[in-house]
C-alpha positions, 0 to 999 in steps of 0.5 A, spaced: 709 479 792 712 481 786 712 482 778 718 484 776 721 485 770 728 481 769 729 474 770 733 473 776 731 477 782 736 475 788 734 478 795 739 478 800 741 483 805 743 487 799 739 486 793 731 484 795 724 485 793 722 488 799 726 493 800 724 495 792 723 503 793 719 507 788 718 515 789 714 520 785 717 521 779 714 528 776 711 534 779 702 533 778 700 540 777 697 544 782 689 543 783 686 550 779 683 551 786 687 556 789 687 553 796 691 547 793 697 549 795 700 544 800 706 540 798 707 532 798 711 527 797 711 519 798 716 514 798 714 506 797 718 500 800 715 492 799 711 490 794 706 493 790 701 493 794 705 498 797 705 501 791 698 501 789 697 503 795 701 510 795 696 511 789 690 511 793 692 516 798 695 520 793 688 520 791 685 521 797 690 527 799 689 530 793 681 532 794 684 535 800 688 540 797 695 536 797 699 536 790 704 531 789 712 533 788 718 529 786 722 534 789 722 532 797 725 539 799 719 543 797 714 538 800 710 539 806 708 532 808 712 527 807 709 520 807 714 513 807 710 508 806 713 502 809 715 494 809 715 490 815 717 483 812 723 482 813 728 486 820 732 488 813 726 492 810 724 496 817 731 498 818 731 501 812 725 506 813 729 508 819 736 509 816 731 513 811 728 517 817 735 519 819 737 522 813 731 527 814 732 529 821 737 535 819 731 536 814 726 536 820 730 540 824 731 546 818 724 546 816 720 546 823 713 546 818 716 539 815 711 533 817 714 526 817 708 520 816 709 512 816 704 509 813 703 502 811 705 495 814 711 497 820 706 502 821 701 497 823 706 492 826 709 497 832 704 502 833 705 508 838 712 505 839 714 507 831 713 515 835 717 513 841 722 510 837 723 515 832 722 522 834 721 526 828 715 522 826 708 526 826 703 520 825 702 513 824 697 511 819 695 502 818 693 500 812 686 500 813 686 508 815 688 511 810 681 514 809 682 518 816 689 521 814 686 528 812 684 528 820 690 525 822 694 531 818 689 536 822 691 533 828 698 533 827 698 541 825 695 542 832 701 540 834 699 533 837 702 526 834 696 522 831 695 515 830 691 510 826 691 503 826 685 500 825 684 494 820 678 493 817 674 487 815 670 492 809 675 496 807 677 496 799 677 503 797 674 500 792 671 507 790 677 511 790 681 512 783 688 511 783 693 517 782 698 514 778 705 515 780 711 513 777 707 511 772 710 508 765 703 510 762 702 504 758 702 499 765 698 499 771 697 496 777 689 494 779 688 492 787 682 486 787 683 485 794 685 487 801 688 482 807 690 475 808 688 469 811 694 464 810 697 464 817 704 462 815 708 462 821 714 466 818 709 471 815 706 477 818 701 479 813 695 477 816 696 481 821 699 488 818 693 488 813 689 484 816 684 479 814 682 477 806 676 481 803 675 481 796 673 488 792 666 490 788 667 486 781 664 491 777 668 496 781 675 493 777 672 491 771 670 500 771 677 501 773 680 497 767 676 500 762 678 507 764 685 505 765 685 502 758 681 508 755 686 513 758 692 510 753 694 504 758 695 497 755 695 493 761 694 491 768 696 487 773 691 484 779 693 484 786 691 480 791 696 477 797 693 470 794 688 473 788 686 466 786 682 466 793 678 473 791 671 471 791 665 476 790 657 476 793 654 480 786 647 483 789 643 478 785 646 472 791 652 470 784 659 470 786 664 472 782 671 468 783 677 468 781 677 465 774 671 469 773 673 476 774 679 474 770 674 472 764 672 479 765 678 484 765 681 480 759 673 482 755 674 490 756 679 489 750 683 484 746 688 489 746 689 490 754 694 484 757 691 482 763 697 479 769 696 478 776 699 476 783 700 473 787 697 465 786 697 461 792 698 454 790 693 450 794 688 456 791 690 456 784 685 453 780 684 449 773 679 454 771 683 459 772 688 456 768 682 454 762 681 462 762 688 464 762 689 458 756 682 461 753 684 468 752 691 470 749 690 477 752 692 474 759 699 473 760 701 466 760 706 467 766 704 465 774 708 467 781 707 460 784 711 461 791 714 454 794 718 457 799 721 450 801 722 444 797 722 439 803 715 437 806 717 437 812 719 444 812 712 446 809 708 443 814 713 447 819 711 453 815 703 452 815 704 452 807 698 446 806 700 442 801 707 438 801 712 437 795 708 432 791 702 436 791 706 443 789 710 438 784 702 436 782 700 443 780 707 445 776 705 438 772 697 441 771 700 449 769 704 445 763 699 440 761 693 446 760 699 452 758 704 448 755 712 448 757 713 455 756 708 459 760 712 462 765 713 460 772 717 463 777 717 462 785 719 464 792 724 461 796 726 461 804 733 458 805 734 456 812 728 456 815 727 454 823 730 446 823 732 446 816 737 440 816 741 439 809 736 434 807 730 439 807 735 444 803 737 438 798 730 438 797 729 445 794 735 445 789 732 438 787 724 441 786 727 447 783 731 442 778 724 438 777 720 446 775 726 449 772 723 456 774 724 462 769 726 467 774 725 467 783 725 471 788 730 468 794 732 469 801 735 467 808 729 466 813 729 472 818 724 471 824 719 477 824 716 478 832 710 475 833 709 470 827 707 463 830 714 461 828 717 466 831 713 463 838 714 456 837 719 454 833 726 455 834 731 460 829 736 455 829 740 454 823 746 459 824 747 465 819 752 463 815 749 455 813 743 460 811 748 465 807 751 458 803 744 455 802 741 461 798 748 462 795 747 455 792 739 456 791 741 462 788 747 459 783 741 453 782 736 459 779 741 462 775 742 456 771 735 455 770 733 462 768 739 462 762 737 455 761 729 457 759 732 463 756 735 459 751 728 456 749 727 463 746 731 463 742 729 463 735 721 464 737 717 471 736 714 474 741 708 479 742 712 485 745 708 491 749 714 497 749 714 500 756 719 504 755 728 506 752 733 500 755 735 502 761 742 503 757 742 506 750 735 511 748 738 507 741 734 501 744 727 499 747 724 494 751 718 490 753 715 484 756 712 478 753 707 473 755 713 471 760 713 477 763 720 476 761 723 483 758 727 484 752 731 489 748 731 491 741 733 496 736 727 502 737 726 504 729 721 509 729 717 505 733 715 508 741 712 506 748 705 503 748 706 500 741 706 492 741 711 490 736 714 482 734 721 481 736 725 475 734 730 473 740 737 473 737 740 471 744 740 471 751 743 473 758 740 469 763 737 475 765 734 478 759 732 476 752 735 480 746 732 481 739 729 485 733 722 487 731 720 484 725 713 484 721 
């Protein structure tokens, strides 16, 4: 799950959301407190529950004497936070730890920690694997680091990976780190309960419990109040969020949507990911009903084969998806956002089945994707009964086409902007001149303008004048 901000998100061996890696960006002061001495320093891989998650144990360490740094060198603690989707994502992490084995070797005092989903899928194996590592701490045990911190400066190594069927560090407030200041990422639920037999989610962060209501909508508030100008809910599927209020209500998806969008008119609300089977129509009505809630929808395919699909566990087949596209544009029109993930050459895919992804993604023509060849994750059920039979070099040829297909497309719906104005909110300079700003619209689709005196966190009108099929470029007007 991912919400990014350029149009075309290609993931390969060499460029994909999950390897995606955010570090602290500044210094956070030192707490007044004169024991607060301790250095730390986090590096996040994956999604942006990774990331949202960084910013709890941010938080949780900072009560217990640690300060953050951006400065990997001063750090005491230094904490990965790691993916286990893909075999790519985890080789990774371990690259990174052997670039910090003369840094181990040098400063005897260093502590080493890998946190979040490799962590939870390997266990005690992580400490035998990679020696330089003090302790393994799961998604769910974040809670238990300062004990596991303890542990370690007695000498020992230290684990825990317990996933819980409660934990929501609903009460915990975030430290914001590599922050924009005007975006902010709010978790709404933990764990999933589509067993996908590619994915090993539901087994890295457990099964699906959704966040006190009342909690996120005090979050959002204070987000908003502190100078922030929009949030994003996170779910592993946030449409299947569903909360028991104590008067026996409950508060589904659309509901809590409903409630975000009321903190302010003047706080744009987004959020991912959607599951197709969950994404209902009166999540749709309250995004139409609110013109502070994004018109833009992550709505993962995977495959376009029905076949396939059934394959994958993914509960509803290509007529049902193409069904859902079709409901998106009649209560959203045509150009609310629409983005996908695709797997090409999953287990036994044949021609045929590849043929009907490039023919789904002619008929969605999707504003930006994220695309990659299936890579078996041990233990998933497609990797215990089905065989990964489609030869690496067939996979690379087929995402080079879904790839080539999507690129097509993006400029295609790019091109549509072309002459219209949108509501811009600005995150910040281009990423090639301070002479230029840039910023998403209701699309999630960013774009570039001359800055004039205006500044982050502004929201500006900008009339496309032209496009990439990566990005839109244009000029404030009144």
């Amino acid at each position: 799950m991912e919400l990014v901000t350029n149009s075309l998100k290609i993931l390969n061996e060499e460029d994909k959301k999950d390897l995606d890696v955010a570090r602290i960006s500044e210094d956070e002061p030192l707490a007044t407190n004169s024991t607060a001495k301790r250095k730390l320093y986090i590096e996040s891989y994956g999604c942006q529950m990774n990331f949202a998650d960084s910013e709890i144990v941010a938080s949780i360490l900072r009560e217990n004497d640690f300060a953050t740094t951006s400065k990997i060198e001063e750090a005491e603690l230094i904490l990965l936070n790691t993916c286990a989707i893909r075999e790519n994502a985890e080789q990774k992490v371990r690259h990174r730890l052997q670039h910090l084995v003369p840094m181990k070797n040098k400063r005897k005092n260093v502590k080493i920690g890998i946190l979040g989903c490799m962590a939870e899928r390997l266990k005690t194996k992580l400490l035998e694997e990679e020696k330089i590592v003090d302790m393994v701490v799961g998604p769910d045990a974040y809670r238990d680091l300062p004990n596991l911190i303890n542990e370690v400066e007695e000498g020992h190594k230290a684990v825990n990976v317990f996933l819980s069927r409660e934990e929501t560090y609903a009460d915990i407030t975030p430290i914001r780190l590599d922050s924009n200041g005007v975006t902010a990422f709010i978790s709404i639920m933990r764990g999933c309960d589509n067993m996908c037999s590619f994915c090993v989610v539901p087994y890295t962060r457990g099964r699906e419990r959704s966040r006190d209501a009342n909690s996120i909508v005090k979050e959002a508030t204070d987000l908003f109040n502190q100078g922030y100008k929009e949030v994003t809910l996170l779910g592993q599927n946030v449409d299947s969020y569903k909360w028991q209020s104590t008067d026996n209500s409950t508060v589904t998806f659309a509901n809590l949507l409903e409630m975000v969008a009321q903190v302010s008119p003047d706080l744009r609300v987004r959020f991912s990911t959607s599951h197709p089977k969950d994404i209902t129509d009166e999540v749709l009505y309250t995004m139409k009903k609110y013109d502070n809630i994004c018109k833009y929808i992550h709505l993962p395919a995977q495959s376009g084969s029905s076949r396939i699909l059934e394959l994958m566990n993914r509960t509803y087949d290509r007529e049902w998806y193409m069904g859902k596209i079709d409901r998106i544009r009649e209560i959203l029109g045509e150009e609310c956002g629409i983005s996908q993930d695709m797997i090409a050459g999953f287990c036994t895919e044949t021609e045929e089945d590849h043929q009907d992804t490039l023919s789904l993604m002619d008929y969605v023509k999707y504003d930006y994707g994220y695309m990659f060849a299936y890579s078996e994750r041990p233990n998933t059920p497609a990797a215990k009964k089905l065989t990964d039979d489609v030869p690496d070099d067939v996979k690379g040829r087929r995402l080079a086409e879904i790839i080539a297909k999507q690129r097509e497309h993006s400029l295609e719906r790019n091109q549509m902007s072309v002459g219209k104005i949108y509501k811009v909110l600005v995150e910040g300079f281009s990423k090639r001149s301070q002479e230029h700003l840039s910023g998403r619209n209701d699309q999630n689709k960013m774009i570039i303008f001359p800055r004039e005196n205006f500044q982050k966190g502004d929201y500006v009108n900008v009339l496309v004048t032209e496009c990439s099929s990566a990005t839109l470029i244009g000029h404030i007007v009144e």
